[in-house]
Structure formats: structure tokens, C-alpha cells
N, C-alpha and C positions, 0 to 999 in steps of 0.2 A: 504494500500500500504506500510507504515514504517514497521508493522507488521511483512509483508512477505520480506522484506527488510533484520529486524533484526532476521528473522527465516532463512533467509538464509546465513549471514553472521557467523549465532553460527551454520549451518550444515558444512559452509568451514572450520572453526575453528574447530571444532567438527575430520570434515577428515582430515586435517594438525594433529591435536595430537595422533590420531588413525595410520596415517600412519608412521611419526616420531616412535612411541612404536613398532609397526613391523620391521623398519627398525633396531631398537637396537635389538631385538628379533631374527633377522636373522643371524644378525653380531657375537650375543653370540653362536651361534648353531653350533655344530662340522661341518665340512667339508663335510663329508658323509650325513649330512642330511640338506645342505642347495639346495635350489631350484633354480639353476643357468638360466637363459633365455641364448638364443644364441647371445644377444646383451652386456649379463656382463660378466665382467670376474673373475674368483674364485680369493677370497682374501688367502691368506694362513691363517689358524687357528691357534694359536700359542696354542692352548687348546690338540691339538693333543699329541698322543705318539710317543715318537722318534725313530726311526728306529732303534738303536739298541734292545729298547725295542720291537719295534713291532715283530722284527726277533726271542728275547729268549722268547715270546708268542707264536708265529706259531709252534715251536722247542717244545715245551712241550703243544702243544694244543691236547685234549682229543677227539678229535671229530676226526670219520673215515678219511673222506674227509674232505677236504679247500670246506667253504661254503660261503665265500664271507663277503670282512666285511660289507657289507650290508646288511646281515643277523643279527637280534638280537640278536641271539647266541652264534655269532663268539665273540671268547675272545680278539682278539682287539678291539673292540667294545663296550664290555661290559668296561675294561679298560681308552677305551674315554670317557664313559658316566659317570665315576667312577671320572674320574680329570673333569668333568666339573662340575658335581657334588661338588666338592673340591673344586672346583676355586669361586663359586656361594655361598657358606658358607660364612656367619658373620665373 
């Protein structure tokens, strides 16, 4: 019985430290790639590009069509992934 006591007190512990490390993991992830539910609400990313820069990337972007910065291609995109990469550096 203590056993299964102290086996289930290290799987709470276990999921309190698992969930806490997601929760930092979500918080560091750009805007476009965090996974909002309809009961939270989006925090602003301050890892983003700023509008003016987003506007002199769309202004010289090489691609036919506007494909959504959802897309992995799209050069705002690549940009954010670029400063967050930057920001996450030693």
C-alpha cells in the first residue's frame, strides 16, 4: 500500500514538472505556432517582427502569390523563426 502511495505521488510530481516545461515551451513559441483553446486568450509574442519590418518583407517577397505566414515559406516567417532562433542563443 506505501509503495503504491509513493508511486503515485512521484507520477503527480512527475506530471506537475512535465506540465510546468510545456507551459515555458509554449510561452517561448512564436504567435503563429502556439495552440490557442477557445477558453485562452493569445498573449502577445514580443519575439515577433515588427510591422514595419513585416510590411519591407511582403514589399520584396519573391514568391508569386501571398501564401500565408502560416506557411513555412512565407518570408515573415522564416524571419520569426530566425529572431527566435536569436533570442534562444547563449
Amino acid at each position: 500500500m506505501t509503495n503504491t502511495l509513493i508511486n503515485q505521488n512521484a507520477a503527480d510530481a512527475l506530471a506537475a514538472i512535465i506540465a510546468a516545461g510545456v507551459a515555458r515551451y509554449v510561452e517561448s513559441l512564436p504567435d503563429f505556432a502556439r495552440d490557442f483553446g477557445a477558453d485562452v486568450e493569445p498573449q502577445p509574442n514580443t519575439s515577433g517582427v515588427d510591422e514595419a519590418r513585416q510590411i519591407e518583407i511582403c514589399l520584396s517577397c519573391a514568391l508569386p502569390d501571398c501564401i500565408g505566414v502560416e506557411n513555412p515559406a512565407c518570408p515573415i516567417r522564416q524571419a520569426q523563426r530566425a529572431l527566435w532562433r536569436n533570442r534562444r542563443r547563449p
